[in-house]
N, CA, C and O atoms as a GROMACS GRO file, in nm:
protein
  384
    1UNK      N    1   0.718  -1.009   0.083
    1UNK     CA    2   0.853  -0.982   0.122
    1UNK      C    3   0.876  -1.040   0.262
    1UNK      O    4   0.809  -1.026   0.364
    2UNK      N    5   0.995  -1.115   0.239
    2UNK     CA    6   1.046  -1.165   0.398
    2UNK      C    7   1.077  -1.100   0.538
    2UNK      O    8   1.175  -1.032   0.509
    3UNK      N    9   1.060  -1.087   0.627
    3UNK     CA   10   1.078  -1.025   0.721
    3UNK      C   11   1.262  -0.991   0.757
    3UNK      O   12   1.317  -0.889   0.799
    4UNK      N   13   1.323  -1.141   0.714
    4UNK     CA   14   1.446  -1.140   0.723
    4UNK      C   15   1.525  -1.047   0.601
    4UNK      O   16   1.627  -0.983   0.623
    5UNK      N   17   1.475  -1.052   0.504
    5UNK     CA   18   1.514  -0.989   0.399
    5UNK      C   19   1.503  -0.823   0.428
    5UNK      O   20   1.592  -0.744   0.395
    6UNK      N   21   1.415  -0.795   0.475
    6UNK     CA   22   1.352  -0.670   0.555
    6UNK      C   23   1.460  -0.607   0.636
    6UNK      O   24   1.495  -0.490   0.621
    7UNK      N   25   1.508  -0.686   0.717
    7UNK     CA   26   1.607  -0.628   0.822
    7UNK      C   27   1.743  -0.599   0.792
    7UNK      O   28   1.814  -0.521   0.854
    8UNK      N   29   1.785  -0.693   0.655
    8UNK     CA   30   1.849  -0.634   0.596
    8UNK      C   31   1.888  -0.566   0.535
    8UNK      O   32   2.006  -0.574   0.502
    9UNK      N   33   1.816  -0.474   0.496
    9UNK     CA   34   1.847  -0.416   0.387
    9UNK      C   35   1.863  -0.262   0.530
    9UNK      O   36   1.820  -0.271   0.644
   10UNK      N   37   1.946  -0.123   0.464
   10UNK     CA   38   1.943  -0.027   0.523
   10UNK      C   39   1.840   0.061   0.536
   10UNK      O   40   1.746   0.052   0.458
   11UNK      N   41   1.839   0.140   0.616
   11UNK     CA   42   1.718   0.252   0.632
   11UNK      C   43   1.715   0.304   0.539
   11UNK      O   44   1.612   0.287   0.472
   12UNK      N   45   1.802   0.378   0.493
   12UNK     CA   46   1.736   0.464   0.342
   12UNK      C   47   1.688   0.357   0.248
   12UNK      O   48   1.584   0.390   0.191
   13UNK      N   49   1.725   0.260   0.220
   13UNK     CA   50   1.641   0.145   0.130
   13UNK      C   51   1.528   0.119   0.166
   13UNK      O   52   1.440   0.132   0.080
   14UNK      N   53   1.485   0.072   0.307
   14UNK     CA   54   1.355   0.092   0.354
   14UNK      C   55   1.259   0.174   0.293
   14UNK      O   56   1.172   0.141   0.213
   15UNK      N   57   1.295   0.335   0.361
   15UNK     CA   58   1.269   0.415   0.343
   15UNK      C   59   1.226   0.429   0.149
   15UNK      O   60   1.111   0.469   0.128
   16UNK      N   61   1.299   0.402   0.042
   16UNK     CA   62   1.285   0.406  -0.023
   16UNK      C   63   1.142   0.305  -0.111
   16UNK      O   64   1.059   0.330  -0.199
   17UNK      N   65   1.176   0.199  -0.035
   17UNK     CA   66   1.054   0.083  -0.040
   17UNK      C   67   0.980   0.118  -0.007
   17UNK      O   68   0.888   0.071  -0.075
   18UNK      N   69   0.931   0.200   0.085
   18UNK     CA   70   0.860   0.197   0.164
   18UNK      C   71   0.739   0.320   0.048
   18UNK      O   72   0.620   0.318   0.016
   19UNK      N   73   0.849   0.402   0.020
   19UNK     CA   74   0.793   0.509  -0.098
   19UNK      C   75   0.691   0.419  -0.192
   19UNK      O   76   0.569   0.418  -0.208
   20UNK      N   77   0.819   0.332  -0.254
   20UNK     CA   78   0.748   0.240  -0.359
   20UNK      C   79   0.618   0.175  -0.356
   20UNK      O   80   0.527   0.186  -0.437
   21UNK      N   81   0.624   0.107  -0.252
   21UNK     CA   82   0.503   0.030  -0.210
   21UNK      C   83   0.369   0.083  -0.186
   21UNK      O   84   0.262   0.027  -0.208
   22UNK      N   85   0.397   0.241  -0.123
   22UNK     CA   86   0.294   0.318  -0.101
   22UNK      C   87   0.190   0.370  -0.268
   22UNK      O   88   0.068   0.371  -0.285
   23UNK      N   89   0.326   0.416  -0.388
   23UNK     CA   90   0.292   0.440  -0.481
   23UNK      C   91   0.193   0.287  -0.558
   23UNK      O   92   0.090   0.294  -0.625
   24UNK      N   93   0.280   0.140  -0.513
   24UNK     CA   94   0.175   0.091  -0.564
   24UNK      C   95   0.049   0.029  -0.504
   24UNK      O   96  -0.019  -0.057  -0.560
   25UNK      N   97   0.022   0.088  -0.370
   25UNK     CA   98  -0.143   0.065  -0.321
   25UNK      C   99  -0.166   0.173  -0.394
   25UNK      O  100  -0.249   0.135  -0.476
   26UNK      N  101  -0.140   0.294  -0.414
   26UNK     CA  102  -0.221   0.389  -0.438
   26UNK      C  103  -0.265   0.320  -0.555
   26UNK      O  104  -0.385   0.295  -0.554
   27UNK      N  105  -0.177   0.267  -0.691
   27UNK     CA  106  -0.223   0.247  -0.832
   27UNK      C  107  -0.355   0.106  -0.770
   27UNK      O  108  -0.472   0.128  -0.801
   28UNK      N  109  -0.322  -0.036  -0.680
   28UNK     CA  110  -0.377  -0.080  -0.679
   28UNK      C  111  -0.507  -0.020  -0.666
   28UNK      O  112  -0.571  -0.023  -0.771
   29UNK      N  113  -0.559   0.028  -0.579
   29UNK     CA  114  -0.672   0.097  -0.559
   29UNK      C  115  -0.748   0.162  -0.642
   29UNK      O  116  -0.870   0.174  -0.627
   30UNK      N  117  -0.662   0.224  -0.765
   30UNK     CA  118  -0.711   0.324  -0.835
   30UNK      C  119  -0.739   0.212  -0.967
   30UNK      O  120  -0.823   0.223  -1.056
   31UNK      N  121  -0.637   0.099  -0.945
   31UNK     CA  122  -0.700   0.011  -1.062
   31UNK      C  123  -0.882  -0.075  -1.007
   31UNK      O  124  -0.985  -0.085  -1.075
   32UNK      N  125  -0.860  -0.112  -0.894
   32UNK     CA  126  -0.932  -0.180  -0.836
   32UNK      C  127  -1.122  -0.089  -0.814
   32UNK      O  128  -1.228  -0.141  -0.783
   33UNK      N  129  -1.086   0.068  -0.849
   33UNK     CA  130  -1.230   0.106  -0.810
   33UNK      C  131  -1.243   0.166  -0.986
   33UNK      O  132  -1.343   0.237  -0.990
   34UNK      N  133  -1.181   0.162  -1.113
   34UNK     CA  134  -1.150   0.207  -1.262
   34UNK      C  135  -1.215   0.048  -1.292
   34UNK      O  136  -1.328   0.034  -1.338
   35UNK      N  137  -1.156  -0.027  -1.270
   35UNK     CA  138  -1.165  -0.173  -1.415
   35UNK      C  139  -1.150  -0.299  -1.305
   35UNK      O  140  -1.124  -0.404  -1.363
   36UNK      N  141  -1.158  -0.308  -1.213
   36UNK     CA  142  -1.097  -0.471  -1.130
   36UNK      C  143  -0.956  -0.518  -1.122
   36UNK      O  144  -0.864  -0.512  -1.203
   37UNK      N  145  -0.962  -0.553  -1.035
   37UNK     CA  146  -0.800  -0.664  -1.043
   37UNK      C  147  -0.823  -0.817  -1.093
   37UNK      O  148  -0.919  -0.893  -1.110
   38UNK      N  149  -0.718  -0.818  -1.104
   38UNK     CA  150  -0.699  -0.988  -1.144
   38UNK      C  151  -0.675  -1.060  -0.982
   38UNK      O  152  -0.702  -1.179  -0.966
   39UNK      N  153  -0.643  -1.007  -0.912
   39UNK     CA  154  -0.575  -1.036  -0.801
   39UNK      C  155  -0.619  -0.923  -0.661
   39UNK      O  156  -0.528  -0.866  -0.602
   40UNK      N  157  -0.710  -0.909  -0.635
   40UNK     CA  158  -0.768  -0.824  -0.542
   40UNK      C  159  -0.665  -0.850  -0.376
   40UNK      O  160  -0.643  -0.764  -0.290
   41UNK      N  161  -0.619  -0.995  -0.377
   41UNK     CA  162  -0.553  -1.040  -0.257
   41UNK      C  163  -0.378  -0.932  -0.234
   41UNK      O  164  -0.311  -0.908  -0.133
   42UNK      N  165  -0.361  -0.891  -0.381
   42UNK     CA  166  -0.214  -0.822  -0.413
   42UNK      C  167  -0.225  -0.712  -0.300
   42UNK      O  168  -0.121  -0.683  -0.240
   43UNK      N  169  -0.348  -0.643  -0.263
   43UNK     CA  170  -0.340  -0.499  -0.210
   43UNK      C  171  -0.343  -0.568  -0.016
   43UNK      O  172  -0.301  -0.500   0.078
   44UNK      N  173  -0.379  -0.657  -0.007
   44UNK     CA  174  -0.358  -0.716   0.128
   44UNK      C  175  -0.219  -0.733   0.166
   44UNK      O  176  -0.170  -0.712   0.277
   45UNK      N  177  -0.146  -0.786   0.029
   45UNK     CA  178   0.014  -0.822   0.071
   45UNK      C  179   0.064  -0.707   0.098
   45UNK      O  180   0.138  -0.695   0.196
   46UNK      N  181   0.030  -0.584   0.002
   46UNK     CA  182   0.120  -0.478  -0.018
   46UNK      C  183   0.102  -0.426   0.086
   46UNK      O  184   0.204  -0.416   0.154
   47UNK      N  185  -0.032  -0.368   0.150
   47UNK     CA  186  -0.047  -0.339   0.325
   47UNK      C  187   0.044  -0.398   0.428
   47UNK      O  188   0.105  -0.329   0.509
   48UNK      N  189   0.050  -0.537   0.422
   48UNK     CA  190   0.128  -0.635   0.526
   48UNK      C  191   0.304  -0.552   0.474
   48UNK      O  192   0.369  -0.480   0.550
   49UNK      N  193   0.334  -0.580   0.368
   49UNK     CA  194   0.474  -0.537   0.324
   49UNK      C  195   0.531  -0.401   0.389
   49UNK      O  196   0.649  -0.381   0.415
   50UNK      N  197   0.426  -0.312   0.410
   50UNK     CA  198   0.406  -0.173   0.444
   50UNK      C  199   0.432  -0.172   0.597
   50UNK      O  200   0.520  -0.102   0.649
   51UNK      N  201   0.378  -0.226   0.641
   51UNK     CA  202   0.341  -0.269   0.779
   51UNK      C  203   0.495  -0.326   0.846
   51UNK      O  204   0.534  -0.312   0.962
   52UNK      N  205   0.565  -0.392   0.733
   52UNK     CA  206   0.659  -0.477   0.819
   52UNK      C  207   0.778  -0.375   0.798
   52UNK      O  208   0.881  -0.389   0.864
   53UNK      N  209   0.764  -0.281   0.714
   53UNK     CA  210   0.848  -0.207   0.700
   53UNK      C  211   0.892  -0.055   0.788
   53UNK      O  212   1.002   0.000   0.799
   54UNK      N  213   0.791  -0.026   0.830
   54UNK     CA  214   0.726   0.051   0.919
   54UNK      C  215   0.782   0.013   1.044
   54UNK      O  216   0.835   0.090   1.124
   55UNK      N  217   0.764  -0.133   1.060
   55UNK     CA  218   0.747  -0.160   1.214
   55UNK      C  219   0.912  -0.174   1.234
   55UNK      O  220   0.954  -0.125   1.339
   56UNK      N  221   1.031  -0.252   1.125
   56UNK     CA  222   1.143  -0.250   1.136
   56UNK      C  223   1.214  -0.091   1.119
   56UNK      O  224   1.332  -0.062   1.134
   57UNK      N  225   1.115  -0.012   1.087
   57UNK     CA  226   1.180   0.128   1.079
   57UNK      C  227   1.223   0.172   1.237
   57UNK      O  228   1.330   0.199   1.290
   58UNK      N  229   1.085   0.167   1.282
   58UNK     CA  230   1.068   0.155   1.435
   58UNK      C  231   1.102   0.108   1.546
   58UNK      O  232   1.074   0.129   1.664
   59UNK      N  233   1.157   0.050   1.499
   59UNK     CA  234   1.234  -0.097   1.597
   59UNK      C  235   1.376   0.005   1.587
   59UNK      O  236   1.412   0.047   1.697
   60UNK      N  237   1.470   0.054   1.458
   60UNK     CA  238   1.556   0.103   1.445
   60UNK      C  239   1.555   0.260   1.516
   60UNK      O  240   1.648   0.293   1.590
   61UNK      N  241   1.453   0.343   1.488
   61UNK     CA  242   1.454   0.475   1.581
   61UNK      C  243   1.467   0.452   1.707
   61UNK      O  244   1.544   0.517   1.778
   62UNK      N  245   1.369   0.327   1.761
   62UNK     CA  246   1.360   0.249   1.918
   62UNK      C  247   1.514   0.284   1.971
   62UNK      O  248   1.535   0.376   2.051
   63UNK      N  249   1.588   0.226   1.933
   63UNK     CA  250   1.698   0.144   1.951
   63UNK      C  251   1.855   0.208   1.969
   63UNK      O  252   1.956   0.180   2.035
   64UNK      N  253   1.814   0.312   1.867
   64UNK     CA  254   1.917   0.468   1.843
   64UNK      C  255   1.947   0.442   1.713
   64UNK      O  256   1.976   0.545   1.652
   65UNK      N  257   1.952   0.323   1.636
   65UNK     CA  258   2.017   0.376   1.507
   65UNK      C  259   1.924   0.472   1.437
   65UNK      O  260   1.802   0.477   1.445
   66UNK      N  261   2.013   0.556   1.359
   66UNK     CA  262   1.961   0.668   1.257
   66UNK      C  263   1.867   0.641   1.167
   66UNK      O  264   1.899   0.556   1.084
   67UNK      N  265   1.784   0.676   1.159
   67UNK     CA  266   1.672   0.665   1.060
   67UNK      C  267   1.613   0.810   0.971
   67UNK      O  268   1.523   0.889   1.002
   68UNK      N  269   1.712   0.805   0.841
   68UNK     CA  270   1.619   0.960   0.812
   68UNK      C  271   1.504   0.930   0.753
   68UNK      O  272   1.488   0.827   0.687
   69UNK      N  273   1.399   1.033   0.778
   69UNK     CA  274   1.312   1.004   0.747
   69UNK      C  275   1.288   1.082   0.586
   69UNK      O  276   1.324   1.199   0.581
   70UNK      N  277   1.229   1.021   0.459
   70UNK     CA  278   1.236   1.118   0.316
   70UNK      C  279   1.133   1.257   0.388
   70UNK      O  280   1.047   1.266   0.477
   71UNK      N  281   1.196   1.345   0.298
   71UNK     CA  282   1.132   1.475   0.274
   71UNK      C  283   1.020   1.456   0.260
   71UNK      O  284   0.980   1.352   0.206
   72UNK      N  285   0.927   1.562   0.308
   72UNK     CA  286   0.806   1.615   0.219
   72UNK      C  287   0.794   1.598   0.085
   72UNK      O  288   0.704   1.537   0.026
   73UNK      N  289   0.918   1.673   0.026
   73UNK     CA  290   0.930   1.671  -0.113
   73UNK      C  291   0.942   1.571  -0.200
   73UNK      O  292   0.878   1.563  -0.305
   74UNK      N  293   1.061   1.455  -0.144
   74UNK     CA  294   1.043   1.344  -0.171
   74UNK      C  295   0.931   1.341  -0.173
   74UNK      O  296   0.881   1.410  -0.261
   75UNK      N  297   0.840   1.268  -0.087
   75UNK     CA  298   0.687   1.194  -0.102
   75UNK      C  299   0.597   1.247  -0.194
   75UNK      O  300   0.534   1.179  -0.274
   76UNK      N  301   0.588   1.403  -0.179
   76UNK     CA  302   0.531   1.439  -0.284
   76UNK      C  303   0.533   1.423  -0.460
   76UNK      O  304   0.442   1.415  -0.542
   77UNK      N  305   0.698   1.423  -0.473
   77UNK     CA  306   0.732   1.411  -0.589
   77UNK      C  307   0.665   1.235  -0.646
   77UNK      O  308   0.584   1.221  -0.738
   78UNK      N  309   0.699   1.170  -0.600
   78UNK     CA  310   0.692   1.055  -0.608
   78UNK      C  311   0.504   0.961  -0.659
   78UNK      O  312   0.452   0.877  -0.732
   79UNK      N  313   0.475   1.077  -0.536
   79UNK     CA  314   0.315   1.018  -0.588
   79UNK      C  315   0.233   1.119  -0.661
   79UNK      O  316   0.125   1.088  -0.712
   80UNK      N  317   0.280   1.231  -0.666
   80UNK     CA  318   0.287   1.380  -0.772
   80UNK      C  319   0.275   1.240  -0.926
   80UNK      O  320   0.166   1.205  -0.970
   81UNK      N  321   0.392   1.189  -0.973
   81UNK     CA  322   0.439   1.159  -1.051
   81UNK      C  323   0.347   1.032  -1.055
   81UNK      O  324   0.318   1.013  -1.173
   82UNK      N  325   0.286   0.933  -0.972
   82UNK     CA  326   0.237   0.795  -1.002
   82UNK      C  327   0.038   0.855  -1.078
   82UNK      O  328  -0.037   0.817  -1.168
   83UNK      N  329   0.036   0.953  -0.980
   83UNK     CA  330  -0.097   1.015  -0.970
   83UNK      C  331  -0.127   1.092  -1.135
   83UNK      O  332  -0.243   1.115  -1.171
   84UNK      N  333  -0.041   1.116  -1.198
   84UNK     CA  334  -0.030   1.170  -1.307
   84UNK      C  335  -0.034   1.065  -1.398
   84UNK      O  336  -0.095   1.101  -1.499
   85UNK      N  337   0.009   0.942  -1.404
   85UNK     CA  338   0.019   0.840  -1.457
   85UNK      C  339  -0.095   0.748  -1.457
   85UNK      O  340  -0.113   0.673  -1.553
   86UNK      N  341  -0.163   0.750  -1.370
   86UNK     CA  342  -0.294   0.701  -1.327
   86UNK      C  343  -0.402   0.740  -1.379
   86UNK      O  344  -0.499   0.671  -1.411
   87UNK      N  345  -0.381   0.901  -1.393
   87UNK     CA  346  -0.491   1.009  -1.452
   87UNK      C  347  -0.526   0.967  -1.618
   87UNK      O  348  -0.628   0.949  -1.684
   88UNK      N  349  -0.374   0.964  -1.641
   88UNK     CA  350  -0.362   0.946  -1.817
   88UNK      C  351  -0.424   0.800  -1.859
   88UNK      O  352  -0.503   0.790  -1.953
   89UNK      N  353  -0.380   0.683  -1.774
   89UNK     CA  354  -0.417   0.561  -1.799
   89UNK      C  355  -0.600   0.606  -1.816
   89UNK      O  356  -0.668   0.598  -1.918
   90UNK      N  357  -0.635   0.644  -1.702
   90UNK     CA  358  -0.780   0.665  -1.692
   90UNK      C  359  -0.863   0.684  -1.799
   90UNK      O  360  -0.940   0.603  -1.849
   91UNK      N  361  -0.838   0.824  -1.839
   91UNK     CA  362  -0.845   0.949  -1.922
   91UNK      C  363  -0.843   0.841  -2.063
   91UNK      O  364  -0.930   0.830  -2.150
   92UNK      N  365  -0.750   0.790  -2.053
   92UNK     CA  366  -0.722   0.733  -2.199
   92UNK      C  367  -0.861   0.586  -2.202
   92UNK      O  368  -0.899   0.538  -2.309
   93UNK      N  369  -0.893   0.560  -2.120
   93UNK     CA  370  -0.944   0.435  -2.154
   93UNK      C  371  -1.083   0.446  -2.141
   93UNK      O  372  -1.162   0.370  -2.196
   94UNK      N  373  -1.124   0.571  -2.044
   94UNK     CA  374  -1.246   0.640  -2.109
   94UNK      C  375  -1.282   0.724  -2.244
   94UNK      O  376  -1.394   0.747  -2.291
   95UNK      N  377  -1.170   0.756  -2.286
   95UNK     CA  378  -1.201   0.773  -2.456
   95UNK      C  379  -1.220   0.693  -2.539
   95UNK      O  380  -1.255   0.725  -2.652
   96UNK      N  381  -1.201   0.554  -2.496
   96UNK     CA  382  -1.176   0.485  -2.620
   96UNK      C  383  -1.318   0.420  -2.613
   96UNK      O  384  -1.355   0.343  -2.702
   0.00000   0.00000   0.00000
C-alpha cells in the first residue's frame, strides 16, 4: 500500500485497515507455523503496511486532528471472529 494512498483515506478507514491488516498477520502466521506459505515475504509487507498506518495515525493525533481510536470491543470482536476461523481451518485439516 502507497503511502500517498494512506493519507488519504480518513481516520476511521485507517483505523479500520488497520483492524484488517492486523487480522491478516495474525492468519499469516498461523498459516506460516500449520502448513507454509507460498509467499513468506507477504507477512513483511503486511508489518510495513501496519507500520505506515500507525505512523500516519500519529502524525494526525500530533497535529490535533481527531483520531478515534476502535473500542476494545471492536478489536476483540474482530480477531474473536478471525481466531475462530483459523481454529476450524486447523481442526479440519488435521482430521483429514
Amino acid at each position: 500500500m502507497k503511502i500517498n494512498k494512506i493519507r488519504e483515506m480518513s481516520s476511521p478507514d485507517l483505523q479500520k485497515e488497520l483492524g484488517e491488516l492486523k487480522s491478516e498477520l495474525f492468519k499469516l502466521r498461523f498459516s506460516l507455523a500449520t502448513n507454509g506459505l507460498d509467499n513468506p515475504m507477504k507477512i513483511k509487507e503486511v508489518k510495513k503496511d501496519i507500520a505506515k498506518i500507525k505512523t500516519v495515525l500519529t502524525q494526525r493525533e500530533l497535529t490535533g486532528e481527531e483520531v478515534k481510536a476502535p473500542t476494545k470491543k471492536e478489536e476483540t470482536k474482530a480477531e474473536t471472529e478471525t481466531k475462530k476461523k483459523a481454529t476450524k481451518r486447523a481442526t479440519k485439516k488435521v482430521a483429514e
